[in-house]
N, C-alpha and C positions, 0 to 999 in steps of 0.2 A: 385474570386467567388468559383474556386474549394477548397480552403484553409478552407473556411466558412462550405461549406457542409461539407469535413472534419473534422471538428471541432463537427460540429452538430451530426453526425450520428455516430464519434468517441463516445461522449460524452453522446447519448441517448442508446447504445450499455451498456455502464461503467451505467449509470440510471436505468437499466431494473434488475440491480444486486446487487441493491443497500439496500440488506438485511444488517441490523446490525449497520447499521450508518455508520459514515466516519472511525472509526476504522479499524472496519470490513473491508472495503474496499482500506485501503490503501496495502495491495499485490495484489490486483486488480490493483488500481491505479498505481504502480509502474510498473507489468509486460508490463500493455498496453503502458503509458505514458514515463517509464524511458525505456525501456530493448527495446519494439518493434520501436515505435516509435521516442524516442529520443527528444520529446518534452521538456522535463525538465530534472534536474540531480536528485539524489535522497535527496543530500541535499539542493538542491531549494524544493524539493516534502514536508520533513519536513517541511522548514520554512513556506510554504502556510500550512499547518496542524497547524500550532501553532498561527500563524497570523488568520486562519481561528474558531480556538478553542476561541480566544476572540474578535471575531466578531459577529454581529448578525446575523441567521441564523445556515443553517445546514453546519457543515465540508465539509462535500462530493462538494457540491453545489457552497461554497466559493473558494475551491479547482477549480472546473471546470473554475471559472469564472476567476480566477487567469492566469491558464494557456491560455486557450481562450485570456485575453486581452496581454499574453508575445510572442501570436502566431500571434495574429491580430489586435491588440487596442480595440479597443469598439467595435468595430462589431465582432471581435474574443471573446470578453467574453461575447454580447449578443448571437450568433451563442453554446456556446457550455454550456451557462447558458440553453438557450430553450433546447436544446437537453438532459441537463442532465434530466432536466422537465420532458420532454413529456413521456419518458416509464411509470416512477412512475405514471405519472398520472393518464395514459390511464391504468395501470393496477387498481392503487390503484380504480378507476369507475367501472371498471369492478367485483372487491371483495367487493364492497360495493353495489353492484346492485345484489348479490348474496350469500353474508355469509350472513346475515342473514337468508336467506332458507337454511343454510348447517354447521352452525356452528357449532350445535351440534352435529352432524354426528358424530360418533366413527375415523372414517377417517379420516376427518379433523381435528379433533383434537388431532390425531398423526403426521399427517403432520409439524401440528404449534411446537408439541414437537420437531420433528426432527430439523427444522428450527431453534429452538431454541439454541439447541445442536449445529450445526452449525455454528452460529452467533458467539458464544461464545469461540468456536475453531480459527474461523476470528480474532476475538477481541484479544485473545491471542499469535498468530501469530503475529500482529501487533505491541503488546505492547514488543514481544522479540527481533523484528527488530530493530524499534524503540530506545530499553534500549541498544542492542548492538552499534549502530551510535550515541549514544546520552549521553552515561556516561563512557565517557573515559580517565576520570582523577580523582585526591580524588576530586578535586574542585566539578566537575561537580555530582559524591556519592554523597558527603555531602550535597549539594545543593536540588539533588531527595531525599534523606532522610528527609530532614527538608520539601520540599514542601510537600511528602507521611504526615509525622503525621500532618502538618498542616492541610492536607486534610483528613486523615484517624480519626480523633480525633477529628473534630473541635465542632462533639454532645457536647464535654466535656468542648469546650470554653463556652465563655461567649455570645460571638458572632460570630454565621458560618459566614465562610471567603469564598467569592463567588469564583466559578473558573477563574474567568478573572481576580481578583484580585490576585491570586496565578500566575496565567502567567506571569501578570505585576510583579507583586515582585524578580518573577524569572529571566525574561530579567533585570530586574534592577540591580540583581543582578551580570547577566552577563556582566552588561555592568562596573559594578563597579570591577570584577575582571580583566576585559581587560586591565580597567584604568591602576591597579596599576601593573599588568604583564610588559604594556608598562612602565609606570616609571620606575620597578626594570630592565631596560632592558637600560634604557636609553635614552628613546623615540623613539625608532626605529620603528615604524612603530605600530599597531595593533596584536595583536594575537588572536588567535583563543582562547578560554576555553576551 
């Protein structure tokens, strides 16, 4: 039982902060979950972010419920799904029972700039941690390069290429370079990309 409220109050704690998306929060998510607690590694932390990216739902969220069911099965990923819940909520009621008498305020509408500024600083932190664990060979370049203009360009297709479908193409691609790393190896076993 005590594992569960752990889970909950770890996870409604990491909810209450939850400016900017799952981006944004993954140096959050790492300090509390990889570094303090020891809950996950950082690259189990990615692979729920990417698995979470083409899932439905929010990252952050998928993420909680991810770790929650590898700490506790199903009652550890309903324990730290409600928990990631409950802050957002109970905030998100409370600024909606209230911005509108204040939104126009001069105040608050620096506040949201700040925030904004913020958010986008998170977002960028994440995406350099991220690109450092994450493109560490030409294979794996050349691979973010083609998924970037696929995604950076796709106005100019004929038809926008969804972002789940970019994920999938990606892992597929990963899995097609493992293939043939293992054959030119000899079939020894798997490797990393």
């Amino acid at each position: 039982m005590n594992g569960m409220v752990d889970l909950f109050w770890t996870f409604a704690k990491i909810g209450c902060v939850t400016f900017g998306g799952g981006y944004a929060m993954l140096p959050i998510l790492e300090r509390e979950l990889v570094d303090k607690r020891h809950w996950t590694t950082m690259d189990d932390l990615r692979d729920y972010f990417s698995i979470g990216q083409c899932t439905p739902g929010i990252i952050a969220l998928n993420v909680s419920t991810f770790i929650g069911e590898k700490k506790g099965g199903a009652a550890g990923a309903l324990a730290a799904t409600c928990g990631f819940l409950s802050g957002p909520i109970l905030i998100i009621l409370a600024i909606a029972a209230f911005l509108t008498n204040f939104a126009q305020l001069e105040l608050v509408q620096h506040a949201f700039a700040g925030i904004r500024v913020c958010v986008c600083v998170l977002i960028v932190q994440a995406v350099l941690r991220l690109w450092k664990k994450s493109v560490v060979d030409p294979f794996t370049l050349a691979l973010y390069l083609v998924i970037f203009a696929l995604n950076a360009f796709s106005g100019l297709l004929p038809v926008k290429i969804p972002a789940a479908v970019l994920v999938l193409l990606a892992g597929a691609a990963g899995i097609a370079a493992s293939t043939v790393k293992n054959r030119r190896n000899g079939g020894k076993g798997a490797e990393k990309c």
